[in-house]
N, C-alpha and C positions, 0 to 999 in steps of 0.2 A: 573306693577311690583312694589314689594317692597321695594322700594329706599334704607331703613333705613338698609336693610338686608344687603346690600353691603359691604364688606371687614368685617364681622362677622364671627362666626365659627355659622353653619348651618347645620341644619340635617332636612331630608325628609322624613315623618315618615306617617305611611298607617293612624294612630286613635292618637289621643291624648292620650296614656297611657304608664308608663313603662315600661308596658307588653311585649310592643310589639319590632320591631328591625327596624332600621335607613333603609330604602331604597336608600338615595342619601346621600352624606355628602358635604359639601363645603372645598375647598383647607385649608381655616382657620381653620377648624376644623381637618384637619388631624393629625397636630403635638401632638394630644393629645392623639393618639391612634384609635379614630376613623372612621370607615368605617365599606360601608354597609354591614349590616347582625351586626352591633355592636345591643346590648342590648339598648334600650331609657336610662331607668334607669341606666344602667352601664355609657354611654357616658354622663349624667348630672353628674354624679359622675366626672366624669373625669374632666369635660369643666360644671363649674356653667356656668357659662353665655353662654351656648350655647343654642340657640334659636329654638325653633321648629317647622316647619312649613308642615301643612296635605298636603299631597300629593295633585294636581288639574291635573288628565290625562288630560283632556280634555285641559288645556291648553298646556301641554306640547306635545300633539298631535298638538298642530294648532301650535307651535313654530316651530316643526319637520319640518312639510310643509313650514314655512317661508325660514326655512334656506336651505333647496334642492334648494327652487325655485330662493333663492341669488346666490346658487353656478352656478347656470345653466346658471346665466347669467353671468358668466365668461368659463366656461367649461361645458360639458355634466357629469353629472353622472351614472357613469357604474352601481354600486349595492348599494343599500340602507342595511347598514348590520347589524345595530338596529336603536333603536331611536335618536342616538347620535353617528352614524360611519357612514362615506359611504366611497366609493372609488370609482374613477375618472383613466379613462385612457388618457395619453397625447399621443395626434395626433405625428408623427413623426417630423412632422416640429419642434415640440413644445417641445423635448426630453435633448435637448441642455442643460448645466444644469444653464445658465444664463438667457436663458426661461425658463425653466421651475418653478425654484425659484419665476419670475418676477410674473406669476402665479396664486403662491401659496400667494403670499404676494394680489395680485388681488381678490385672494379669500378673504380672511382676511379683505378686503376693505369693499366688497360686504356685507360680513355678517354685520360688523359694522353699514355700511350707511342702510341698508336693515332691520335689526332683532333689532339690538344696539349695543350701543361699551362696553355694560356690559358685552356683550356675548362671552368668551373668546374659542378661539379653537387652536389645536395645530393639526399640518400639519407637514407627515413624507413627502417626494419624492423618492424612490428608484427603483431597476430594478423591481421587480414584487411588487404585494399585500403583502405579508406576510411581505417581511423588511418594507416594506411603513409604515404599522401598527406599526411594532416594534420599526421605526423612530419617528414615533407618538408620543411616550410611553417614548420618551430617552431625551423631553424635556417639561415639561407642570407646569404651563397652559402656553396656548399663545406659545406654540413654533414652531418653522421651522424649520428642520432638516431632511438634505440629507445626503443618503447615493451612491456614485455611485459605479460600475460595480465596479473602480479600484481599490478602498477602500477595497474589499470583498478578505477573508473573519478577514482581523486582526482588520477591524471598528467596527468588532462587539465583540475582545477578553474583553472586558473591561464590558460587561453584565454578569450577575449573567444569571446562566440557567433557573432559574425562572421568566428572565424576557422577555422568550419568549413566544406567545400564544400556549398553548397546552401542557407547560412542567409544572403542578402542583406536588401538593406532592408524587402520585403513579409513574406518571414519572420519578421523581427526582429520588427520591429512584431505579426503576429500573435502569436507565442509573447512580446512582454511585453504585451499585452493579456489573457495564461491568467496571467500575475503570473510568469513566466520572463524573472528579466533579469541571469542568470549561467550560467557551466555547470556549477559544482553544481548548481543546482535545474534544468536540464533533465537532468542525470543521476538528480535523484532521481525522475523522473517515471513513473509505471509506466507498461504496456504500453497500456492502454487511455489514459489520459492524454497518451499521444505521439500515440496516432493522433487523439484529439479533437483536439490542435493542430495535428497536417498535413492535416487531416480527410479521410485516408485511410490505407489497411495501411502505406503510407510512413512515418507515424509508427511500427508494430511492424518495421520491418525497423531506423529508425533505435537503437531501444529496445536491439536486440542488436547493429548493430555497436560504439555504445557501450561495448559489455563485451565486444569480442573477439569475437564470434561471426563468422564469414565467412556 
């Protein structure tokens, strides 16, 4: 590992050349505008001293593996869902939410003593997959953030609709053309109401993980 890189703004780039566009960026680097699919050239402009370093699959493949195999020794993982996501299902015993925090913070251990404590990860817990991820996403780096059953669904009025996975710009646009342009009112939306906006069942699967349903 590159010690020196640590707390820098950083960018992951396929060649060394302007040409080309940022693949990964570092937290430090974000305040300036950049992230991936930014232009090289564009983001030096932005960030002089941001640093660039050529992409090494191959390490970041044998990292992949380290970190499954930290988690497993805390928990089983359910799906591997890139190279840098997976999800975990807790046993019933283990759902409690003062276990199952205890956990996630057990995970967090794992990776640290196992991978290194440079490696930061942030850990949603909620009723299914989808808020889990979205719990993920609502505090980072390094964050732990629960969402339970009772919380749903006003824990989540306070997100922008873009900061769910799946609602990009052709989504947006169509759900504020149904006069959806908050997520209370796509929470208040019934079942048949979801699916007229995804104009398919996708809107009624979206209807119940909304409220915890897996």
């Amino acid at each position: 590992m590159q010690r020196e890189l640590r707390g820098q703004p950083v960018a992951v780039v396929p060649s060394m050349t302007d040409r080309t566009c940022c693949i990964a960026v570092s937290y430090e680097a974000r305040p300036y505008g950049i992230k991936t699919g930014t232009n090289v050239g564009e983001a030096r402009r932005r960030c002089p001293q941001l640093r660039l370093v050529e992409g090494r699959h191959e390490n970041y493949v044998r990292i992949h593996h380290q970190i499954i195999a930290a988690v497993e020794t805390v928990l089983p993982v359910e799906q591997v869902c890139s190279i840098d996501e997976m999800a975990c299902r807790l046993s019933p015993q283990h759902r409690e939410t003062g276990q199952a925090v205890n956990l996630a913070k057990q995970v967090k251990q794992a990776i640290a003593d196992q991978v290194g404590i440079y490696l930061r990860c942030s850990i949603g817990l909620a009723p299914n997959r989808f808020l889990a991820k979205v719990a993920s996403n609502m505090q980072k780096p390094d964050g732990l953030v629960l969402i339970t059953r009772e919380e749903l669904p006003r824990r989540l009025y306070s997100l922008a609709l873009t900061d769910f996975p799946g609602i990009a710009k052709n989504m947006l646009r169509r759900l504020e053309s149904k006069g959806v342009r908050s997520t209370r009112q796509l929470c208040s939306l019934s079942k048949q109401q979801m699916i007229d906006a995804w104009q398919s069942v996708l809107g009624e699967q979206w209807w119940y993980r909304l409220r915890g349903e897996d």
